[in-house]
Backbone bond lengths (Angstrom), bond angles and torsions (degrees), N, CA, C in turn:
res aa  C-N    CA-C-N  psi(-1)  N-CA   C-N-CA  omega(-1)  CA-C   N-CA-C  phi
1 X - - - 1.457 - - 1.523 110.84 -
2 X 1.618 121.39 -42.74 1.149 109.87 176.09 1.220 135.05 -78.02
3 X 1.705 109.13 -7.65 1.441 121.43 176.09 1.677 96.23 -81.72
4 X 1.213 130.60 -47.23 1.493 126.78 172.90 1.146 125.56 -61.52
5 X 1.576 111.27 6.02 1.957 107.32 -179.58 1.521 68.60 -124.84
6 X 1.508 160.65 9.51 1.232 105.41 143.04 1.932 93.49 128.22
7 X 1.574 112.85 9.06 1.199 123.52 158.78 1.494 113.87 -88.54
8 X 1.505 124.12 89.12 1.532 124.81 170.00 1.446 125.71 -68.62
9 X 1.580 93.31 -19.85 1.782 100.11 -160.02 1.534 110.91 -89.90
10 X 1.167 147.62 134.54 1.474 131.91 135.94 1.596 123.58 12.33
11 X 1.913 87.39 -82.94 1.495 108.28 -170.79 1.743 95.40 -44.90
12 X 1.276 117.64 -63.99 1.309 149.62 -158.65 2.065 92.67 -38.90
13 X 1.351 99.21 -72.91 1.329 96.13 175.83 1.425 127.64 -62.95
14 X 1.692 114.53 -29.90 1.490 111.53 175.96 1.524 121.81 -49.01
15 X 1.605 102.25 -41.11 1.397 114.71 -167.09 1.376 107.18 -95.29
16 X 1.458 147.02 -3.96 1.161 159.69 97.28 1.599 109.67 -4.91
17 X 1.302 124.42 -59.06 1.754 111.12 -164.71 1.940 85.58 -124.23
18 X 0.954 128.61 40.71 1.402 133.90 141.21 1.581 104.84 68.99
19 X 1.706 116.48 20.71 0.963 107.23 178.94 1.502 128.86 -129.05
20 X 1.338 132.57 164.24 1.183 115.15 167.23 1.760 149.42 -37.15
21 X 1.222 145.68 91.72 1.490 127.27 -148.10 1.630 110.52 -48.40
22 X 1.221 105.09 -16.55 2.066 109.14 -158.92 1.646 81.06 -77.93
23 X 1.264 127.50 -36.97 1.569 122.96 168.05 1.317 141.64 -28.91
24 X 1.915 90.69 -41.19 1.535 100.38 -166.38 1.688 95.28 -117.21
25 X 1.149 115.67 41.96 1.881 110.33 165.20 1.462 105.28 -58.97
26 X 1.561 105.93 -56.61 1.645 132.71 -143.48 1.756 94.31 -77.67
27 X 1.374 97.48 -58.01 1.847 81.87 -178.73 1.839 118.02 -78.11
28 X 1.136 115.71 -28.93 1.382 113.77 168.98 1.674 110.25 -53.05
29 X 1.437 121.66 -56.37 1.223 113.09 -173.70 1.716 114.63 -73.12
30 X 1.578 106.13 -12.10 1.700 91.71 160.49 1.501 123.81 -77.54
31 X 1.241 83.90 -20.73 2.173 84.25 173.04 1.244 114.27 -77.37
32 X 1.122 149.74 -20.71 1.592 174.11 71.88 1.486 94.22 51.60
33 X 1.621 108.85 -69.65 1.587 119.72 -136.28 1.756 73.98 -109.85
34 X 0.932 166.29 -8.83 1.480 166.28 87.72 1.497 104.33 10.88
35 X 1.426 115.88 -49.01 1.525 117.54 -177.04 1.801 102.19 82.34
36 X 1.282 119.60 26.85 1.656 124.44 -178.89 1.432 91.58 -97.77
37 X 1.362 114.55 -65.05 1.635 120.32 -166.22 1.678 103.58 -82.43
38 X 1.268 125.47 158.71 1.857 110.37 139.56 1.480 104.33 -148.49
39 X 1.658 106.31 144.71 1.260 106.72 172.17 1.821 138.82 -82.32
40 X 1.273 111.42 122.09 1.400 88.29 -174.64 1.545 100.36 -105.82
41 X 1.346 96.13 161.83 1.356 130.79 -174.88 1.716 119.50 -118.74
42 X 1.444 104.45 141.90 2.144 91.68 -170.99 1.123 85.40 -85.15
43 X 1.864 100.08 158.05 1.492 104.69 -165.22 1.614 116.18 -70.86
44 X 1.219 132.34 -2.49 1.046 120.01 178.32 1.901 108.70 -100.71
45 X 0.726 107.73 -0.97 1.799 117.72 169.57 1.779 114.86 -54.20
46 X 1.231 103.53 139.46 1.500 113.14 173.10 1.605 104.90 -57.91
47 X 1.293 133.45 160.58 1.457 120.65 161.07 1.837 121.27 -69.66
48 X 1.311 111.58 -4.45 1.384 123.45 178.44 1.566 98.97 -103.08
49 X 0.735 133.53 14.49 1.645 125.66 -161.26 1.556 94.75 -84.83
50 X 1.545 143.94 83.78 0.860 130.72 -146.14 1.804 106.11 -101.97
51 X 1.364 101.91 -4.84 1.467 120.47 171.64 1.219 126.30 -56.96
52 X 1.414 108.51 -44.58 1.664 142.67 -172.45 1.103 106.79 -75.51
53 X 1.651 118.33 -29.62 1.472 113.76 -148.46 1.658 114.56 -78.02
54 X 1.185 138.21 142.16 1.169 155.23 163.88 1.890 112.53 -88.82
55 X 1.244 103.52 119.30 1.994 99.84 160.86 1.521 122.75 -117.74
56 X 1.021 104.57 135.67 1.655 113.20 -170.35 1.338 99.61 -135.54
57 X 1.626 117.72 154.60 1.405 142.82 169.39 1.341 94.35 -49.11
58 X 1.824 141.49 134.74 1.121 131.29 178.50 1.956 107.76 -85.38
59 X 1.292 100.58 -53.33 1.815 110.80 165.06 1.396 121.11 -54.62
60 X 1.565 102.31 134.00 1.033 98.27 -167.03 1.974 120.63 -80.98
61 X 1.485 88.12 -10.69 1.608 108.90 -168.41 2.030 85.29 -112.38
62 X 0.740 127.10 62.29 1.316 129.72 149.37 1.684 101.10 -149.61
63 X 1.741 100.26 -42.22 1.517 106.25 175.35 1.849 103.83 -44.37
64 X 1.535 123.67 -56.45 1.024 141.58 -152.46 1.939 95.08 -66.37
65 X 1.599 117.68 -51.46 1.379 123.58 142.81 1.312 136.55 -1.65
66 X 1.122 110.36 -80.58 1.555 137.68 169.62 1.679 110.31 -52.29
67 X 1.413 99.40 -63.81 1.495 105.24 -160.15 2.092 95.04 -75.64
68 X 1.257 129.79 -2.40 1.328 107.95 -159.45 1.455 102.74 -147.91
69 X 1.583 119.13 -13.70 1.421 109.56 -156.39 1.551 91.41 -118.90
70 X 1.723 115.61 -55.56 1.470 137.12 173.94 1.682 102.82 -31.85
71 X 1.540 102.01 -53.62 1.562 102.05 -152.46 1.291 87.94 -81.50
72 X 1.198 149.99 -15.61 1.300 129.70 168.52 1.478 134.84 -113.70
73 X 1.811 103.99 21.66 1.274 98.23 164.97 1.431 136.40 -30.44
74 X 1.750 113.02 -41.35 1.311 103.53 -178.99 1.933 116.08 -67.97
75 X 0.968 117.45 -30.57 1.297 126.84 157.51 1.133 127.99 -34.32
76 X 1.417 106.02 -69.95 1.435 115.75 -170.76 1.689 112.47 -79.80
77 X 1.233 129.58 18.80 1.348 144.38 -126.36 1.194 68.30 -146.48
78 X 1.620 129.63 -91.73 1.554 127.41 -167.84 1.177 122.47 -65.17
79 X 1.702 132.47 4.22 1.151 162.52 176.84 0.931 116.28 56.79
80 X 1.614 128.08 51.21 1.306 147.84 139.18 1.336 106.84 -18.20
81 X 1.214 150.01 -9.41 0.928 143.98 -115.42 2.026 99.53 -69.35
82 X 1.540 115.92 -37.51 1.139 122.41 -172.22 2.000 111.34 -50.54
83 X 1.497 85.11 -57.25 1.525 73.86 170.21 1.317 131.03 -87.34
84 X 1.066 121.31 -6.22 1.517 106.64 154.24 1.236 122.39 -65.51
85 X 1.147 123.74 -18.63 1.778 134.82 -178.76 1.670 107.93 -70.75
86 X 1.260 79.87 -15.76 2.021 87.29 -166.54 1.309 103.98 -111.59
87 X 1.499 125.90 0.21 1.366 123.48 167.88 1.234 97.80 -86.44
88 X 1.370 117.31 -46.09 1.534 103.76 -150.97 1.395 98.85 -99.06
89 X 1.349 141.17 -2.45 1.485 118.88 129.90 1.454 168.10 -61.50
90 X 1.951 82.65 -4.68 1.110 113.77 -178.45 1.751 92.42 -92.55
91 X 1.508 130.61 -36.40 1.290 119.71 176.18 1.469 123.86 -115.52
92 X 0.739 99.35 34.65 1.798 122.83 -173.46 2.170 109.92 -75.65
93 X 1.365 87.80 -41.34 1.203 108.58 -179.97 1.636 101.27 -60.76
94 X 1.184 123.18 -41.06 1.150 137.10 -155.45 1.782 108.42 -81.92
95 X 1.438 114.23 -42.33 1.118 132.00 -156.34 1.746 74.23 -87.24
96 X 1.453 132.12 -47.93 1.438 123.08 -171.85 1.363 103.91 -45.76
97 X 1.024 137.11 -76.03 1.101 166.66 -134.14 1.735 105.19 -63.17
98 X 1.443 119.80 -45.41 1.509 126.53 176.49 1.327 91.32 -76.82
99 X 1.295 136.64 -63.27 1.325 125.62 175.13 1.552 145.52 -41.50
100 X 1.323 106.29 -23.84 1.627 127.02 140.81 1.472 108.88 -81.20
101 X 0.827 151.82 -22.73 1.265 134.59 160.80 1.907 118.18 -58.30
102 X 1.304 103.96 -67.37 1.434 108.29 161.55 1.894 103.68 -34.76
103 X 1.135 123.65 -55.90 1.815 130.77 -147.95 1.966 77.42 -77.35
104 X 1.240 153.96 -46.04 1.212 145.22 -151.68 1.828 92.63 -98.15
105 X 0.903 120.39 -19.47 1.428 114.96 -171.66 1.690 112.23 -102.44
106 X 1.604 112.42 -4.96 1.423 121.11 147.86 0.930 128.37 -104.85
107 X 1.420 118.41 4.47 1.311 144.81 173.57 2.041 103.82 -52.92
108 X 1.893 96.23 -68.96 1.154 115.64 -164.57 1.401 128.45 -27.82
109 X 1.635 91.66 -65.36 1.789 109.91 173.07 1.547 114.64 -54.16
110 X 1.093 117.58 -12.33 1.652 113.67 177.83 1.227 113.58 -111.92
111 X 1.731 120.04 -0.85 1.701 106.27 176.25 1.193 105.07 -121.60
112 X 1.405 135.25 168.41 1.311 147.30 162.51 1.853 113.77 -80.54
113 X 1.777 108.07 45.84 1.516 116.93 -173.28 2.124 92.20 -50.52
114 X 1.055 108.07 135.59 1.710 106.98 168.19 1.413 115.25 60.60
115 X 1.711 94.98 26.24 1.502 90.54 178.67 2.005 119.27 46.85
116 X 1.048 88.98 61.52 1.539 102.65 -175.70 1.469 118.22 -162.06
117 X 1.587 137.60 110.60 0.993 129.02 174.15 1.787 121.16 -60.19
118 X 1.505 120.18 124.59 1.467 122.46 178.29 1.517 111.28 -93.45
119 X 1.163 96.21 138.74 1.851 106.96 136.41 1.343 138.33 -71.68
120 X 1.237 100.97 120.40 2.199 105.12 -170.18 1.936 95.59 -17.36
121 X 1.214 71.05 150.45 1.529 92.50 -178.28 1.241 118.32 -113.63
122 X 1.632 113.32 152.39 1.400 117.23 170.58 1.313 126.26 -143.12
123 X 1.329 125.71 144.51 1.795 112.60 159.13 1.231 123.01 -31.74
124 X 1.368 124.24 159.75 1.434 130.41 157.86 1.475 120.29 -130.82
125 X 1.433 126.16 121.26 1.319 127.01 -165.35 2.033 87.01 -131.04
126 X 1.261 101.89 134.09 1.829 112.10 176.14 1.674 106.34 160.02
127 X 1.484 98.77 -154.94 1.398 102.30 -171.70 1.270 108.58 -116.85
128 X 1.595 118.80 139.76 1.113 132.43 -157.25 1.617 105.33 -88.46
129 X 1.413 121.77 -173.23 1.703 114.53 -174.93 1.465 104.70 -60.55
130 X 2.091 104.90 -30.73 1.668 96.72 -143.62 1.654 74.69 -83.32
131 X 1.314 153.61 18.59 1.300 146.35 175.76 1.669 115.66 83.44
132 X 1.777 106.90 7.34 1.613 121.01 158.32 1.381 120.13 -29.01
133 X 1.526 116.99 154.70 1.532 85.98 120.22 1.473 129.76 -103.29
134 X 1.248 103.45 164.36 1.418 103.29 176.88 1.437 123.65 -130.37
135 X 1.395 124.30 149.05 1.029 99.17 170.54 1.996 107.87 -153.20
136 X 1.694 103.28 159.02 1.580 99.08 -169.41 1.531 96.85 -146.82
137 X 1.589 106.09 146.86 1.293 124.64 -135.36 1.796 80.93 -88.78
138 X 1.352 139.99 -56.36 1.406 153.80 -176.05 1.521 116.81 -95.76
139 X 1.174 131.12 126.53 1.564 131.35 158.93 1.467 98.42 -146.54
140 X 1.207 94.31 138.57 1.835 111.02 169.66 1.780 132.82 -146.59
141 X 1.173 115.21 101.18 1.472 99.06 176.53 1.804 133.33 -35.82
142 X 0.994 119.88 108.13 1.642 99.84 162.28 1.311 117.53 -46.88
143 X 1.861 132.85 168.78 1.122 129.59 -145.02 1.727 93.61 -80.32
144 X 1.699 89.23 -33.76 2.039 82.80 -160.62 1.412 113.14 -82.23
145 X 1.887 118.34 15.35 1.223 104.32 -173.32 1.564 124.04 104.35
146 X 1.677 109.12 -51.76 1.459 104.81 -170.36 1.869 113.85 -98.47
147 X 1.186 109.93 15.46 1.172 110.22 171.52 1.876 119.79 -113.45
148 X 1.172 111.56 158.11 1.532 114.17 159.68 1.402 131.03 -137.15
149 X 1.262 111.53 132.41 1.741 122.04 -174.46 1.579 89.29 -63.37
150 X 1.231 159.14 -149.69 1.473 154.46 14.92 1.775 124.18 -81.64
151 X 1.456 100.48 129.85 1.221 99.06 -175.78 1.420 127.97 -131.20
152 X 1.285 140.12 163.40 1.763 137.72 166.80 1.313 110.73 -89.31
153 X 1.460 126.03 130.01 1.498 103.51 155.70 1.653 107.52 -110.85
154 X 1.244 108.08 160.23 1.655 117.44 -162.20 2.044 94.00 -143.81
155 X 1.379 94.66 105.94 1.705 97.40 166.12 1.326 115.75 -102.14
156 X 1.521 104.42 79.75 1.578 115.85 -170.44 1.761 83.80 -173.00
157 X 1.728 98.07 173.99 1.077 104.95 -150.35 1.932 84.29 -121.17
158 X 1.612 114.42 95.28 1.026 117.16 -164.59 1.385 131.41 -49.37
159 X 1.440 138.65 98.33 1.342 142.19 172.46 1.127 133.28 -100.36
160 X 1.694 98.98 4.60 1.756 122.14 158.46 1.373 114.18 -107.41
161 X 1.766 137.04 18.34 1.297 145.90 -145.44 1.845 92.20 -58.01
162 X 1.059 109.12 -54.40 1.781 122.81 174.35 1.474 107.67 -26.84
163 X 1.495 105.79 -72.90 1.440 104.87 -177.32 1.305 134.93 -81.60
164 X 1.351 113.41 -6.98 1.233 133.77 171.39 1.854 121.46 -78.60
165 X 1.531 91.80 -11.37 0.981 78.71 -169.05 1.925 100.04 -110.21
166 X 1.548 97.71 -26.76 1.361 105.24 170.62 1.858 112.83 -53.84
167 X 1.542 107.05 -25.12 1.168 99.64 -178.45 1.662 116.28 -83.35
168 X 1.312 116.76 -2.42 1.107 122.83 -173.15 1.647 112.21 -97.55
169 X 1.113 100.97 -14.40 1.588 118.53 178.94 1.858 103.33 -94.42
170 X 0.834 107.07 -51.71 1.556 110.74 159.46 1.508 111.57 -38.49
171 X 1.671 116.12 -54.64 1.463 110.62 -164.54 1.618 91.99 -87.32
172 X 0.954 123.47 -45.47 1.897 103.02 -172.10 1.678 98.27 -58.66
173 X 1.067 143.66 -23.87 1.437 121.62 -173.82 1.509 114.77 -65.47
174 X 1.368 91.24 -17.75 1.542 86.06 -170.42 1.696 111.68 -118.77
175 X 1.636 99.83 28.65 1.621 105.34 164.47 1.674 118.89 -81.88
176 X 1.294 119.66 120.98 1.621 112.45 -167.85 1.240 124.37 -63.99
177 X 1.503 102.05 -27.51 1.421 113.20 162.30 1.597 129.37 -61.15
178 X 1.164 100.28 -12.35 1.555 114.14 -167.31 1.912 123.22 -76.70
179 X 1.745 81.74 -12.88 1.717 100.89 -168.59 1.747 124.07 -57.52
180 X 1.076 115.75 96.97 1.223 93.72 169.13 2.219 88.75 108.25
181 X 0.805 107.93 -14.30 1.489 104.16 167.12 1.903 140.12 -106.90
182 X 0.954 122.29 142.24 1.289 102.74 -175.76 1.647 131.83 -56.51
183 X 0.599 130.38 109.46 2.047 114.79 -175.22 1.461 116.61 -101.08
184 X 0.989 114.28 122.35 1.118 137.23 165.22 1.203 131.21 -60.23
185 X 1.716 150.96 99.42 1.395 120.40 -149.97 2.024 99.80 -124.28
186 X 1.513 85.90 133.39 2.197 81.50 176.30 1.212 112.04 -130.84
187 X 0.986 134.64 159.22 1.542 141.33 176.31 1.576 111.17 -115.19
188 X 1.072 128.92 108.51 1.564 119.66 163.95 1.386 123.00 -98.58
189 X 1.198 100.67 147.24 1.778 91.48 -168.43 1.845 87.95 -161.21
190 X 1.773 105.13 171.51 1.545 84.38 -166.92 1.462 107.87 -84.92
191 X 1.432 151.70 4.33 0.973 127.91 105.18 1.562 151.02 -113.21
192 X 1.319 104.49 162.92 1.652 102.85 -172.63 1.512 123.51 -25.88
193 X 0.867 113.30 86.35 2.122 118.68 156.63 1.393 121.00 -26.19
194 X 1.139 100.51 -29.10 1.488 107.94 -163.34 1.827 127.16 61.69
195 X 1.017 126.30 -175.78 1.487 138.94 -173.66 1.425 108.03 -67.28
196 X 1.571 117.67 118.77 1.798 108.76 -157.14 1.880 89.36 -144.91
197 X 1.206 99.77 68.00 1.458 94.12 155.15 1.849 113.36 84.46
198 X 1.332 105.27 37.16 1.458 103.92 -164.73 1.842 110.86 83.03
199 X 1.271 128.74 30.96 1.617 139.89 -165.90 1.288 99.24 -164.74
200 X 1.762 96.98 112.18 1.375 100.21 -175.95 1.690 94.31 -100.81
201 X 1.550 99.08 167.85 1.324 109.09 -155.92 1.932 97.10 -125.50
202 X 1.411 114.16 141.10 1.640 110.48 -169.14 1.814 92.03 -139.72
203 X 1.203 119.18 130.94 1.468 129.31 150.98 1.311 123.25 -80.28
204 X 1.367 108.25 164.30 1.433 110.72 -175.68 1.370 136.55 -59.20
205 X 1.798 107.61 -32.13 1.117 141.74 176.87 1.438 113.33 -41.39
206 X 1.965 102.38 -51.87 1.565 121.71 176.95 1.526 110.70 -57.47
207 X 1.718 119.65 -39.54 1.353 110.19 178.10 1.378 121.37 -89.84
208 X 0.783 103.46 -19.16 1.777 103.51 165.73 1.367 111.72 -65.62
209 X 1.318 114.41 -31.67 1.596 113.99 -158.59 1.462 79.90 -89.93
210 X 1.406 153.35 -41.33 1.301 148.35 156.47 1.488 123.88 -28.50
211 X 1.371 108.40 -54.24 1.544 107.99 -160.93 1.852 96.06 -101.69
212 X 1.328 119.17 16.36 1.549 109.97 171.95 1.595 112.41 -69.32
């Protein structure tokens, strides 16, 4: 419940249910291996990096559960029903939006995006060269190593494609991992952007038609 209202962290949940984190290895990693919870990690993290780690609801319709139905049992109980209708349309958009992110980031490993075979993909959240933080919604190795995916996803129908994308070229320059490799840059959004200045642009249509 507390990872579905929006506790990702360890710390976050320890101090949430009043307990020590060294406590919750054993039951967090059964929700994990359950396939309810999963942990992500920024893509340049060890797989033990347990500092880094982030936990989230893995489903997207249990996620949707948690974050909208749980928190307002008492509501929906006295049959509020109106305003709950008006919360979760007012953030509905929002809850879409991580959920296409996940759907474009399993996307990768199964398409030839840039004519290039990937390695599973992941977010990256840390510090950038200038010592930022930074952070980017897609990164993926190519198979042989010397290439990189990085990408934005945007669940909106882009009418800043220009600046959105300049800002994305801004943030890969300053990925440390990035040195010395080619990068590749895409924007997804739900529809195609098109070709923006060296930033290729992908609609939704393309990842669905991917992950069927």
């Amino acid at each position: 419940t507390l990872i579905g209202q929006g506790c990702h962290r360890l710390s976050e949940i320890a101090a949430r249910l009043g307990k020590p984190a060294t406590s919750l290895s054993r039951p967090l990693q059964r929700l994990v291996e359950l396939e309810l919870v999963r942990r992500d990690i920024p893509f340049d993290a060890a797989p033990r990096d347990n500092k880094r780690s982030l936990y989230r609801i893995d489903d997207p319709f249990l996620r949707f559960w948690f974050r909208f139905v749980d928190s307002n049992r008492s509501r929906l109980e006295a049959r509020r029903l109106a305003s709950v209708t008006r919360e979760i349309r007012a953030t509905f958009s929002s809850h879409v939006a991580g959920v296409w992110e996940d759907l474009v980031r399993q996307s990768v490993p199964r398409h030839r995006w840039f004519d290039r075979d990937w390695k599973p993909a992941a977010s990256f959240w840390g510090t950038g060269l200038d010592r930022r933080p930074l952070e980017i919604d897609v990164v993926a190795e190519s198979e042989d190593g010397g290439e990189l995916l990085v990408g934005e996803v945007k669940w909106t129908n882009l009418k800043n494609a220009v600046e959105v994308a300049a800002t994305l070229r801004a943030r890969a320059a300053q990925l440390p991992f990035a040195v010395g490799k080619r990068v590749h840059l895409g924007i997804w959004a739900k529809e195609a952007p098109g070709r923006l200045d060296g930033v290729q642009g992908f609609g939704a249509k393309e990842v669905v038609r991917v992950l069927r």
